[in-house]
C-alpha positions in Angstrom: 50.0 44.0 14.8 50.3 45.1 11.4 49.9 41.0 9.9 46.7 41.0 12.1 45.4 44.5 10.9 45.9 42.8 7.3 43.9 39.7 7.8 40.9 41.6 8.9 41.5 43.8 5.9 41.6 40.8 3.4 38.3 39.1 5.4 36.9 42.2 4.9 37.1 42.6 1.0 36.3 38.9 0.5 32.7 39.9 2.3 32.4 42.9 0.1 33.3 40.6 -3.1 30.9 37.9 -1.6 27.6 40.0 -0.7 28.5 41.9 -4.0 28.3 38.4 -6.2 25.4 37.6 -4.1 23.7 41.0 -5.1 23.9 40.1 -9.0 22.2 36.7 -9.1 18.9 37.7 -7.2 16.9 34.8 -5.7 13.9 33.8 -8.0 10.4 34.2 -5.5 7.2 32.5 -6.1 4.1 33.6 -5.9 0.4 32.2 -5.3 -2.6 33.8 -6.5 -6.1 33.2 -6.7 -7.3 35.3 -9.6 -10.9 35.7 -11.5 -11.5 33.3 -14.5 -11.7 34.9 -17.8 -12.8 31.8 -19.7 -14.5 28.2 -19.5 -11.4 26.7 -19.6 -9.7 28.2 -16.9 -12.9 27.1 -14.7 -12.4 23.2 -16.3 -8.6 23.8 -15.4 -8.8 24.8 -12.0 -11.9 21.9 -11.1 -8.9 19.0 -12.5 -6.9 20.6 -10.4 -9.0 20.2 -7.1 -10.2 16.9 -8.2 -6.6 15.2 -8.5 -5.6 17.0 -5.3 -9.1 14.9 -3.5 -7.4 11.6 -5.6 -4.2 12.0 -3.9 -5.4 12.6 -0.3 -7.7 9.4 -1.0 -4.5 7.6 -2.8 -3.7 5.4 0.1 -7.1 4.5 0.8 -7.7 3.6 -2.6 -4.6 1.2 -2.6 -5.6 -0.3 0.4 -9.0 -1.0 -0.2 -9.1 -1.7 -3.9 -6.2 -3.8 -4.0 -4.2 -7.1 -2.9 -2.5 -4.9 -0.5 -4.5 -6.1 2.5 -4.2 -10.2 2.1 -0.2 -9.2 1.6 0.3 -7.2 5.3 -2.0 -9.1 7.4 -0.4 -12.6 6.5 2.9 -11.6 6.6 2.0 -9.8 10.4 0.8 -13.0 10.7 3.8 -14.9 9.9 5.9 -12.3 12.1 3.8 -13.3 15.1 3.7 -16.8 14.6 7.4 -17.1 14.1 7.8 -15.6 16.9 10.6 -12.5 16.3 9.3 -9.3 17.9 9.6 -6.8 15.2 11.8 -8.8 12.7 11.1 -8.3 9.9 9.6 -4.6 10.9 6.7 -2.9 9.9 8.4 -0.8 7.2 10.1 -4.0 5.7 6.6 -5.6 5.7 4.8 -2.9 4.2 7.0 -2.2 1.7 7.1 -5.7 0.2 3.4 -5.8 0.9 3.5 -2.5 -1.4 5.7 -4.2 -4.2 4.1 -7.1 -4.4 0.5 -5.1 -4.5 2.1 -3.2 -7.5 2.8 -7.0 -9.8 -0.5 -8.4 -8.7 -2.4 -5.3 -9.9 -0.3 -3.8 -13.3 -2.2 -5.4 -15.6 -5.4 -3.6 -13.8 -3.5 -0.3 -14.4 -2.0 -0.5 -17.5 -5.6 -1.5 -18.6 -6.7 1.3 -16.8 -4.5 3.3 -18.4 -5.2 2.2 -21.6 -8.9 2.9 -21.6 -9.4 5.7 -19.6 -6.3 7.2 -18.6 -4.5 8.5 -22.2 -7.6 8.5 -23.4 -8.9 11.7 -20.8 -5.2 13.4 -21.1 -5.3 13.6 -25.0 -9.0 15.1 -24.3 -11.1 12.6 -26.2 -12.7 11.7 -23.3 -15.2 14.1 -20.7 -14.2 13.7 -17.1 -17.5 11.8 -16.3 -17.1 8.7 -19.0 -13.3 8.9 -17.6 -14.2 8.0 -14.2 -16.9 5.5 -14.9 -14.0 3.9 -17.8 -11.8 3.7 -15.4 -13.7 1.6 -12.4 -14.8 -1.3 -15.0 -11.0 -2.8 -14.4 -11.0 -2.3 -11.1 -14.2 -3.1 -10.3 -14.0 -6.5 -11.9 -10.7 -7.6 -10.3 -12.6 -7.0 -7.0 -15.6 -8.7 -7.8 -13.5 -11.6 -8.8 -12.5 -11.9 -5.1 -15.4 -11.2 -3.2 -17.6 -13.6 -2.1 -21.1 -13.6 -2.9 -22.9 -13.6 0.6 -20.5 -10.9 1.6 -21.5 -8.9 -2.1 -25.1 -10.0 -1.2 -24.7 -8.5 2.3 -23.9 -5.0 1.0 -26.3 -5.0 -1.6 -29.5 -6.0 1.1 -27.9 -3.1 3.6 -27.7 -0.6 0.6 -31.4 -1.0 -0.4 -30.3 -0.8 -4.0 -32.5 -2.2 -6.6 -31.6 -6.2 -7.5 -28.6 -6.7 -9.4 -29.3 -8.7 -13.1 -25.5 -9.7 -13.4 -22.6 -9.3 -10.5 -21.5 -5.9 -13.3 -24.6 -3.8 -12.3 -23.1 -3.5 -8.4 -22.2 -0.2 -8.0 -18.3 0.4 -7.0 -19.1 1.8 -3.8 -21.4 -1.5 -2.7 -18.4 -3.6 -4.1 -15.3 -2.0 -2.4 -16.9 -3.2 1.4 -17.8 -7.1 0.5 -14.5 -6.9 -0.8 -12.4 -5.6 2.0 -14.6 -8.2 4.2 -13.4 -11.1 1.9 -10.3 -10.4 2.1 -9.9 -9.9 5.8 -11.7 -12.8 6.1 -9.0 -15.0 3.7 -6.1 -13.6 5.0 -7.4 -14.8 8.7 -7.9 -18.0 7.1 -4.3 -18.0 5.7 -3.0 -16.8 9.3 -4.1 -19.7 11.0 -2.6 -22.3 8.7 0.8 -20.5 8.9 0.4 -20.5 12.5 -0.1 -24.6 12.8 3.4 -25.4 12.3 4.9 -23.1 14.7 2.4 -24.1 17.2 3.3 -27.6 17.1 6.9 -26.5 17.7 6.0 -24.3 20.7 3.9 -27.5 22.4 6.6 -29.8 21.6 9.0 -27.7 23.3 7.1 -27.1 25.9 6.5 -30.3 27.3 10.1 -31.6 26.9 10.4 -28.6 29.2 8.2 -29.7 31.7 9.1 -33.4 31.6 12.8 -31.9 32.6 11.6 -29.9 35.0 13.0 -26.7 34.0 9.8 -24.3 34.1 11.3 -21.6 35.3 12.8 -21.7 31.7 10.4 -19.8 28.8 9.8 -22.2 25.7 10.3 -19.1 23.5 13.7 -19.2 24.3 14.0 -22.4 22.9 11.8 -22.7 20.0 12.9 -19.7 18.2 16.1 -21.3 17.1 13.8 -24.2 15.9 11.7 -22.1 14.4 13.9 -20.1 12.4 16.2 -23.0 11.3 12.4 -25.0 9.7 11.3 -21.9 8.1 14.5 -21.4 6.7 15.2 -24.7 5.7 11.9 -25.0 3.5 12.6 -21.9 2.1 9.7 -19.7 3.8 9.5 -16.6 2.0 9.9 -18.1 -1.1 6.9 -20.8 0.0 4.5 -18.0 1.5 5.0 -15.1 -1.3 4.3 -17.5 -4.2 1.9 -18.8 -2.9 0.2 -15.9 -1.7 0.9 -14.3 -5.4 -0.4 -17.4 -6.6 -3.8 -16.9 -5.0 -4.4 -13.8 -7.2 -2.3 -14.3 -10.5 -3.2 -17.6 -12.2 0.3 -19.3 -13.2 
């Protein structure tokens, strides 16, 4: 009795030396205010503040639309399908190396961005507004690079805008649509010539199948294996990703 009246004697002083320790370091809080500005500055401060929250909320947007990003997903979804394999490679796998490969097409884009307009507007030699309209030139010209010119032409006639002189007087938001078109339109184009080979295979199969008699039996069951052993034996990825880099970075 006495052993147990000790242990609860000993847990009892640890808690006191605990909750005492715990006292001395107090817990830093935060606090969020919205307070009057005294000065212009503040105002300026606060408006950067709200305008790179908007930029981040758009961020994705931006990337897909203003960027390789979408040739990159919907030929390798295409490629997925064709092959055959349900969700292998999955949809995180696929965007990601959609995402990385997005990121070495477009650096040079960014780092000129960043160049130009972006050190430029944090070292405050540059107004907010010439930063923005800096820092769409880049961009703006890889997409106009890409786009086709009935698709630009398209945009233009729905916008009402006034006739371009040169391809550079589009506005941004007239180019980002043709382009997004274009490129849905290429990437469809590159789907279907991925998706000849394993057609073929999937025919082939099919009708030695049939000629057996086994119909009962799914061709998918057998011209996976095929499938997988041609695409790996050409190398596939290796094929498809340099090719599909190729189309935007000239080697």
């Amino acid at each position: 009795m006495k052993a147990i009246i000790a242990k609860f004697f000993v847990l009892f002083l640890s808690l006191l030396i605990s909750s005492g320790a715990q006292a001395q370091s107090p817990i830093p809080g935060i606090q969020i205010s919205v307070d009057s500005a005294t000065s212009p500055s503040q105002v300026a401060s606060t408006l950067q503040v709200v305008f790179l929250l908007t930029v981040l909320t758009l961020a994705p947007a931006i990337l897909v639309m203003t960027t390789s990003f979408t040739r990159f997903v919907i030929v390798l979804s295409f490629l997925r399908q064709a092959i055959g394999t349900q969700a292998v490679p999955s949809n995180q796998i696929i965007v990601g190396l959609s995402l990385f490969l997005t990121f070495f097409v477009m650096m040079p884009v960014w780092e000129e961005v960043n160049q130009t307009a972006l050190q430029p507007y944090l070292n405050n030699r540059m107004s907010q507004e010439v930063f923005l309209n800096t820092a769409t030139i880049p961009v703006k010209r890889f997409m106009q690079r890409y786009t086709r010119e009935k698709d630009l032409a398209l945009f233009v006639r729905i916008a009402k805008v006034p006739r371009p002189r040169t391809i550079d007087d589009v506005p941004i938001w007239v180019v980002i649509p043709a382009f997004v078109i274009s490129e849905l339109k290429t990437a469809f184009q590159i789907g279907f010539i991925l998706y000849i080979p394993f057609l073929v295979i999937d025919m082939v199969v099919s009708s030695i199948l049939m000629a057996m008699g086994m119909m009962m039996l799914p061709p998918i069951m057998i011209s996976l294996p095929f499938k997988l052993m041609l695409f790996v034996l050409v190398d596939g990825w290796h094929l498809i990703v340099g090719s599909l880099v190729r189309t935007f970075v000239d080697i």
